[in-house]
C-alpha angles and dihedrals in degrees: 000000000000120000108279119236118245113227132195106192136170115255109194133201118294096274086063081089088068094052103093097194094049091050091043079051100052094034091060092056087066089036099058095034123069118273099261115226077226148358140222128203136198106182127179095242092067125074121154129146119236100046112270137204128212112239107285094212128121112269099018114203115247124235111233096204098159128087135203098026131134104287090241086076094061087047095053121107141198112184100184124184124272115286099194091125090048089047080054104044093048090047089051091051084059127106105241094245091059095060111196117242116216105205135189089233124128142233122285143226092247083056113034099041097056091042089045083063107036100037102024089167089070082205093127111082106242133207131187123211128207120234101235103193135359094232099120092202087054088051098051087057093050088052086051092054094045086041095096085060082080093068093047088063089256102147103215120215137198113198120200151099117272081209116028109168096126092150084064097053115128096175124047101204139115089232097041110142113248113262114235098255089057097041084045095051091041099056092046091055093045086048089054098042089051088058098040089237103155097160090061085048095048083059089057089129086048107040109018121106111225090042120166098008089059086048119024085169122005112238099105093054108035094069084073083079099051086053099038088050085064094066144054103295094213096053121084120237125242117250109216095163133041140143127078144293122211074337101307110119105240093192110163132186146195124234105208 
């Protein structure tokens, strides 16, 4: 089996799954890469030290971690396959002093909305892993050790928000035009990325317009370097998504 992709996306929140050109978006991203015989999931709403693993066992419950929303997104489901063998191949990439956790934790939002959409069948086991620091250069490192899981046809994924400033929203719709913090941040990254310069994106407190508005805290940003530590670092990434979101720029990429 060829080398997977690793991926970092924008997940969205849970009405994401209403919006038909973000799910053609995100649809077309599974459709145009090989089927992976896993995945594994970093998403921005996880962080737990030492590293952690969601529950590998079949059906795995979901996490609702999201309030206020229609009552058909807490009623939703996504009963994927058993991911023992997943939970075992991640511990043994390990160094012997960062022992892996396996946990009976679930799976969530920031992992089962996207993969509802990109994958529907479920048919694919699915872990989660826990971020288990914000340094970018750690993370990096952590991407490089999980990176042999590529050529074992596990499809890596990043789960974020490019743009996560949600504090600073003045217009709660889907079309609402970005704010300048978040276009401003947004370019910069894309800028960045197209250059392969991870060390300027790994200052993004420092050197980043937009900063702090765009993050106000850092997990939804910080899984890109899980993803981009899985790849050549001196190759750029692909972008297959950008534009915004209720104004938050859901640029995703794909780490060859």
């Amino acid at each position: 089996m060829s080398q997977m992709p690793a991926l970092y996306i924008g997940h969205g929140a849970p009405m994401l799954l209403d919006d038909a050109l973000w799910t053609s978006e995100l649809a077309g991203i599974s459709a145009n890469i090989a089927k992976p015989k896993a995945i594994l999931i970093v998403s921005a709403h996880w962080e737990a030290e030492p590293i952690t693993l969601s529950s590998p066992v079949a059906g795995t419950p979901l996490v609702y971690d999201f309030s206020g929303f229609d009552r058909k997104f807490y009623e939703m489901t996504y009963q994927t396959p058993d991911a023992t063998q997943l939970a075992a191949q991640v511990a043994a990439l390990m160094p012997d002093n960062q022992p892996v956790v396996v946990s009976n934790r679930g799976l969530d939002h920031g992992a089962w909305v996207p993969l509802r959409v990109m994958y529907p069948a479920a048919d694919i086991p699915v872990l989660q892993l826990s971020m288990p620091t914000s340094d970018p250069g750690l993370l990096m490192q952590l991407g490089n050790r999980l990176k042999p899981l590529r050529d074992e046809g596990v499809l890596i994924i990043g789960s974020g928000f490019l743009t996560h400033g949600l504090r600073y929203l003045r217009e709660w719709r889907i079309d609402a035009v970005a704010p300048t913090w978040s276009s401003e941040f947004d370019h910069w990254a894309a800028t960045a990325l197209a250059s392969a310069d991870f060390d300027t994106l790994a200052n993004f407190k420092e050197l980043a317009p937009g900063m702090p508005y765009a993050h106000p805290t850092v997990e939804h940003f910080t899984p890109l370097f899980v993803a981009l530590g899985t790849g050549d670092h001196n190759a750029a990434p692909q972008t297959l998504i950008e534009g915004y979101f209720m104004g938050l720029s859901k640029r995703s990429i794909l780490v060859a």
